[in-house]
N, C-alpha and C positions, 0 to 999 in steps of 0.2 A: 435101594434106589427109590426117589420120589419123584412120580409124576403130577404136571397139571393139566387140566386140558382146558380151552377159556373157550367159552362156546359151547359146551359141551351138550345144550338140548338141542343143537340142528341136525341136520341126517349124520353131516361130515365127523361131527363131536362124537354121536352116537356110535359110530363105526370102530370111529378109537377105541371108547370102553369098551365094546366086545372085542377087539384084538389084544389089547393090553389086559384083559382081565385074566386070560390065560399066558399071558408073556411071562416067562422066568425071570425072577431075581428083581421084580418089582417088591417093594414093600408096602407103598399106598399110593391109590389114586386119588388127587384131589379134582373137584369137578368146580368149573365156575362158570355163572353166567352173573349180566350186568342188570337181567330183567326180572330172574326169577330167582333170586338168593332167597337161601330160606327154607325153598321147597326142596321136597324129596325127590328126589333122581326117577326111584321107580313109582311113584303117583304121577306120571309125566310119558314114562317107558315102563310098561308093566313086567314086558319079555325081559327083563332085567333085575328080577324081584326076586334075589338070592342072597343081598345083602344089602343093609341100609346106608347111602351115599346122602348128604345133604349138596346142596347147592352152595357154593361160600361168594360171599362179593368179592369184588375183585381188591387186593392190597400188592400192589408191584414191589414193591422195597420185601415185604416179610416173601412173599413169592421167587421174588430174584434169589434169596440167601437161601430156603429152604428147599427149592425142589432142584433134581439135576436137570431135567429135562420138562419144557413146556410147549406143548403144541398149541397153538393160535386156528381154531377151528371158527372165525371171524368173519363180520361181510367188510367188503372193500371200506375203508378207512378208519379201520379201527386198529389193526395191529400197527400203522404205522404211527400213530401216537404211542400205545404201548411197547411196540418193541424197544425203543432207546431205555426205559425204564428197568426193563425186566434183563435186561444186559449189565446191568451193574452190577451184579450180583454171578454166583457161580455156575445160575442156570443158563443152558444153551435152551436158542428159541429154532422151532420148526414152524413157519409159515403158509398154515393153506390156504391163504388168503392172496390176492394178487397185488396183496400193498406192496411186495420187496422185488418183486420177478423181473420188472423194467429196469433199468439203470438211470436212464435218461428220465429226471423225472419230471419236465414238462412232457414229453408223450405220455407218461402214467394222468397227469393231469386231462389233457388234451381227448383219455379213450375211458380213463373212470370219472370225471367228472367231480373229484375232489383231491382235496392235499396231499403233496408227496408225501411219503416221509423225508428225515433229516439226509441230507447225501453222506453223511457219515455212515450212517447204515445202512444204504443202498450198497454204498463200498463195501460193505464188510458183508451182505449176501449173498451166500454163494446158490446159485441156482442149481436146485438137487435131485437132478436129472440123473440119477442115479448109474445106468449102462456107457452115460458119456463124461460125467463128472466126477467118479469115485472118489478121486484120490484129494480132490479139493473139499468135496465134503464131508471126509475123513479129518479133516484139519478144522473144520467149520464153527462158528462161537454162532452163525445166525444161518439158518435155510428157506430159500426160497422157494417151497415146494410147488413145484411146476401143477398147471393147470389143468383140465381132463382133456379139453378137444387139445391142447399142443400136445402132451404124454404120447398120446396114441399119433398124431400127427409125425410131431415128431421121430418116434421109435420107427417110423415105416418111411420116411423119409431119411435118413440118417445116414445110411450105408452110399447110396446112390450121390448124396447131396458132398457129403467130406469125402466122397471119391471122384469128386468132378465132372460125374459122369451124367449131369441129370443137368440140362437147361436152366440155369437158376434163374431166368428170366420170364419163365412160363410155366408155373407152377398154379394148380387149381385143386382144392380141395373141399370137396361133397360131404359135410359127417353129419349124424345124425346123432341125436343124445334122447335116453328117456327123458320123463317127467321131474325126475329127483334130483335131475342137473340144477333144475330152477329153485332147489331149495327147499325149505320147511315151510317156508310162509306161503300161503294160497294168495292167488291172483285170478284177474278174469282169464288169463290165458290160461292157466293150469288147474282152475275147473274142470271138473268130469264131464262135462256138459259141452266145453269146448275141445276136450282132447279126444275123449273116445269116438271112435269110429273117425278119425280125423288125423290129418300128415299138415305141419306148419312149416312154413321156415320163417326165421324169426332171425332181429338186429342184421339183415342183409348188408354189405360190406361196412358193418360198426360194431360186428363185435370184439368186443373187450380184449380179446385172446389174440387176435391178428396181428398186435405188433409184440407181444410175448413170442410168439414163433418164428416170427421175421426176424429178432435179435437175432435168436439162434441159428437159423437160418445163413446169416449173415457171419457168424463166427466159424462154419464149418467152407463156406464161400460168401466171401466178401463183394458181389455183385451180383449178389440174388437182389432184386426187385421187389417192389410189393405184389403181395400174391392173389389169387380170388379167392377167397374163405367164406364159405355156404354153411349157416346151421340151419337145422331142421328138428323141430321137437314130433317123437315118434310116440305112438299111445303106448306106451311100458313103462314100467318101474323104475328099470335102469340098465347101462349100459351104452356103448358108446362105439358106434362104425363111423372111423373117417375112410372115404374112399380115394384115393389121391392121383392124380393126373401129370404125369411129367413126360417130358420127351427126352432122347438120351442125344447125346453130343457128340457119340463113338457106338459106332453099331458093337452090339451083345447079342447073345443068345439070351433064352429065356432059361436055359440051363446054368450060362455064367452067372444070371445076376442073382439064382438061388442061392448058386454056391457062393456069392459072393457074401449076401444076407446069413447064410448057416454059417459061412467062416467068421462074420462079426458080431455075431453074437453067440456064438459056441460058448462061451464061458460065463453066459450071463443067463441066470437062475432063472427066470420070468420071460425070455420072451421066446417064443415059438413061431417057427418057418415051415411054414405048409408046402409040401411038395407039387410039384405043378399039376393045374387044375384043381386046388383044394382048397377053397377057400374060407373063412374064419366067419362064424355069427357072434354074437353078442352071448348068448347062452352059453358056449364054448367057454365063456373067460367069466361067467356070473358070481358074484361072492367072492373073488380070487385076486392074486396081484400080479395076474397072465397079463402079457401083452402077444395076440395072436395076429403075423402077418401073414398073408397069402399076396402073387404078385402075379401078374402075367404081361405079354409082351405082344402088343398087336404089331408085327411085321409090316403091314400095307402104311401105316401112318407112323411107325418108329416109335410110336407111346406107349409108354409102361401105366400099369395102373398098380396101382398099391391100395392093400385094403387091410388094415390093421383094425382090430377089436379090442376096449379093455372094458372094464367096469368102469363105472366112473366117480363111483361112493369109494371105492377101493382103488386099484390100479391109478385110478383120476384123483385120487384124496388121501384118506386115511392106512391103505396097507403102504402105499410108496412110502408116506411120511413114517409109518414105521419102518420100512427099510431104509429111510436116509437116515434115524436114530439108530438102528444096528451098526451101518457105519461111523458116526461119531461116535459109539463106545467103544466101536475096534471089535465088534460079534460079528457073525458071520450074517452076509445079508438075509440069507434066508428065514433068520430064527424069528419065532412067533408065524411064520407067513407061509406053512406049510401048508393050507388050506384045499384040498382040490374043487375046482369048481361045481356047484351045486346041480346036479342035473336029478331030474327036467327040471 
């Protein structure tokens, strides 16, 4: 089996080559970037100076025929010109970019500020939200690998929202991400100088992710509303707590909606339910492809609070995207992602 990965010197590219490098039954990695072809992988990543990888420009046509599998480790408008290309051919494409996640693609327009892709391929993206979508991305020729603050959003949302039980009209959610959310490239925000010793919150109701969540939102209950989505950049590396705010529509105990959450996800590999009063840090899920929730129940005002953890170079990126390609091969989701998380 051949991989590619296009992108592959940002955090998100990086995280692929160390999962896939130990993944079975690969035969070669190909690495590409569009800036730095030419160069050596590891004069770029040194912690990865075990074998010699060149950088190759990008060729869509020889690409599409020869690899089975290509991850899209991209910024916003780039895979959606390249994916129709890299579709002609035998490879299936995995997108962790949020060029395909939207459908509607004047809102993609409207919240990334450039060109859709083609609606052919919007159509044919299946959004690879892996604990709610299996069986569709088991079938999948394109994936639209969901984004870090909806993953975790999402996963902690999910149980409450497709079981009616959760106000779809008044939904608020608090999350916080490290540093590494914003990227490889430095900015004045993501100086040391502006982050350390320092709590931001940053694109207040415009970030980019808020109508990726509201879609789906909106497919588990069709009159969910638009929500309040808060980011906050936290001084760490990585890792990613949405805290979520919902009110219930049917009185519950804080006992039923555990057991509700451990019954919907009992079969699914990654995501962990904390028993009451126990709730999930970011350390918890570090380096891993965990999704940690913890939930409790204020009685006086009827709101539930939800507080899911994931990584979000992993869990947000690169291990999901290896578990939606476990699924298109028909492997079991877990394999290559048996990682436990790194502590301390």
């Amino acid at each position: 089996m051949e991989i590619g990965i296009v992108g592959a010197t940002g955090y998100g590219g990086v995280e692929l080559f160390r999962l896939l490098s130990s993944y079975p039954g690969i035969d070669s990695i190909n690495l590409y970037s569009s800036t730095q072809s030419g160069e050596f992988f590891q004069e770029l990543y040194s912690h990865v100076n075990n074998e010699q990888y060149t950088l190759q420009d990008l060729n869509p046509d020889k690409m599409s025929k020869q690899l089975d599998i290509i991850f899209l480790a991209t910024p916003a408008g780039v895979s959606s010109e390249l994916t129709p290309k890299l579709l002609e051919g035998k490879a299936k494409v995995i997108d962790l970019s949020g060029d395909l996640r939207l459908k509607d693609s004047r809102t993609y327009t409207n919240w990334y500020k450039k060109e859709a892709a083609i609606q052919s391929v919007l159509e044919k993206a299946v959004y690879g939200l892996p604990e709610w979508n299996k069986e569709a991305i088991q079938s999948a020729k394109v994936i639209a690998n969901p984004g870090c603050f909806p993953t975790a959003t999402l996963l902690g949302l999910a149980p409450v929202m497709n079981e009616q039980l959760a106000d779809p009209k008044r939904i608020i959610i608090d999350a916080k991400s490290g540093i590494s959310g914003a990227g490889k490239n430095a900015s004045p925000v993501t100086h040391f100088a502006n982050t350390q010793e320092n709590f931001r919150i940053y694109k207040v109701n415009q970030h980019q992710h808020i109508p990726e969540i509201e879609q789906q939102l909106k497919i588990w209950n069709s009159e969910t509303n638009p929500i309040t989505f808060s980011t906050h950049l936290v001084p760490m590396t990585r890792g990613i707590m949405a805290t979520i705010y919902v009110e219930l529509l049917e009185s519950r105990s804080l006992e039923e909606l555990i057991k509700l959450y451990q019954k919907v996800y009992e079969n699914q590999p990654f995501v962990r339910i904390r028993k009451a009063g126990d709730f999930p840090c970011t350390r918890d899920v570090y380096a891993s492809n965990y999704c940690d929730i913890g939930l409790t129940l204020d009685e006086r005002t009827g709101r539930v609070t939800i507080v899911a953890v994931i990584d979000n170079l992993m869990k947000g990126a690169a291990s999901q995207a290896v578990q939606n390609m476990n699924l298109v091969l028909g492997n079991d989701e877990s394999t290559g992602l048996h990682q436990v998380p790194v502590y301390p």
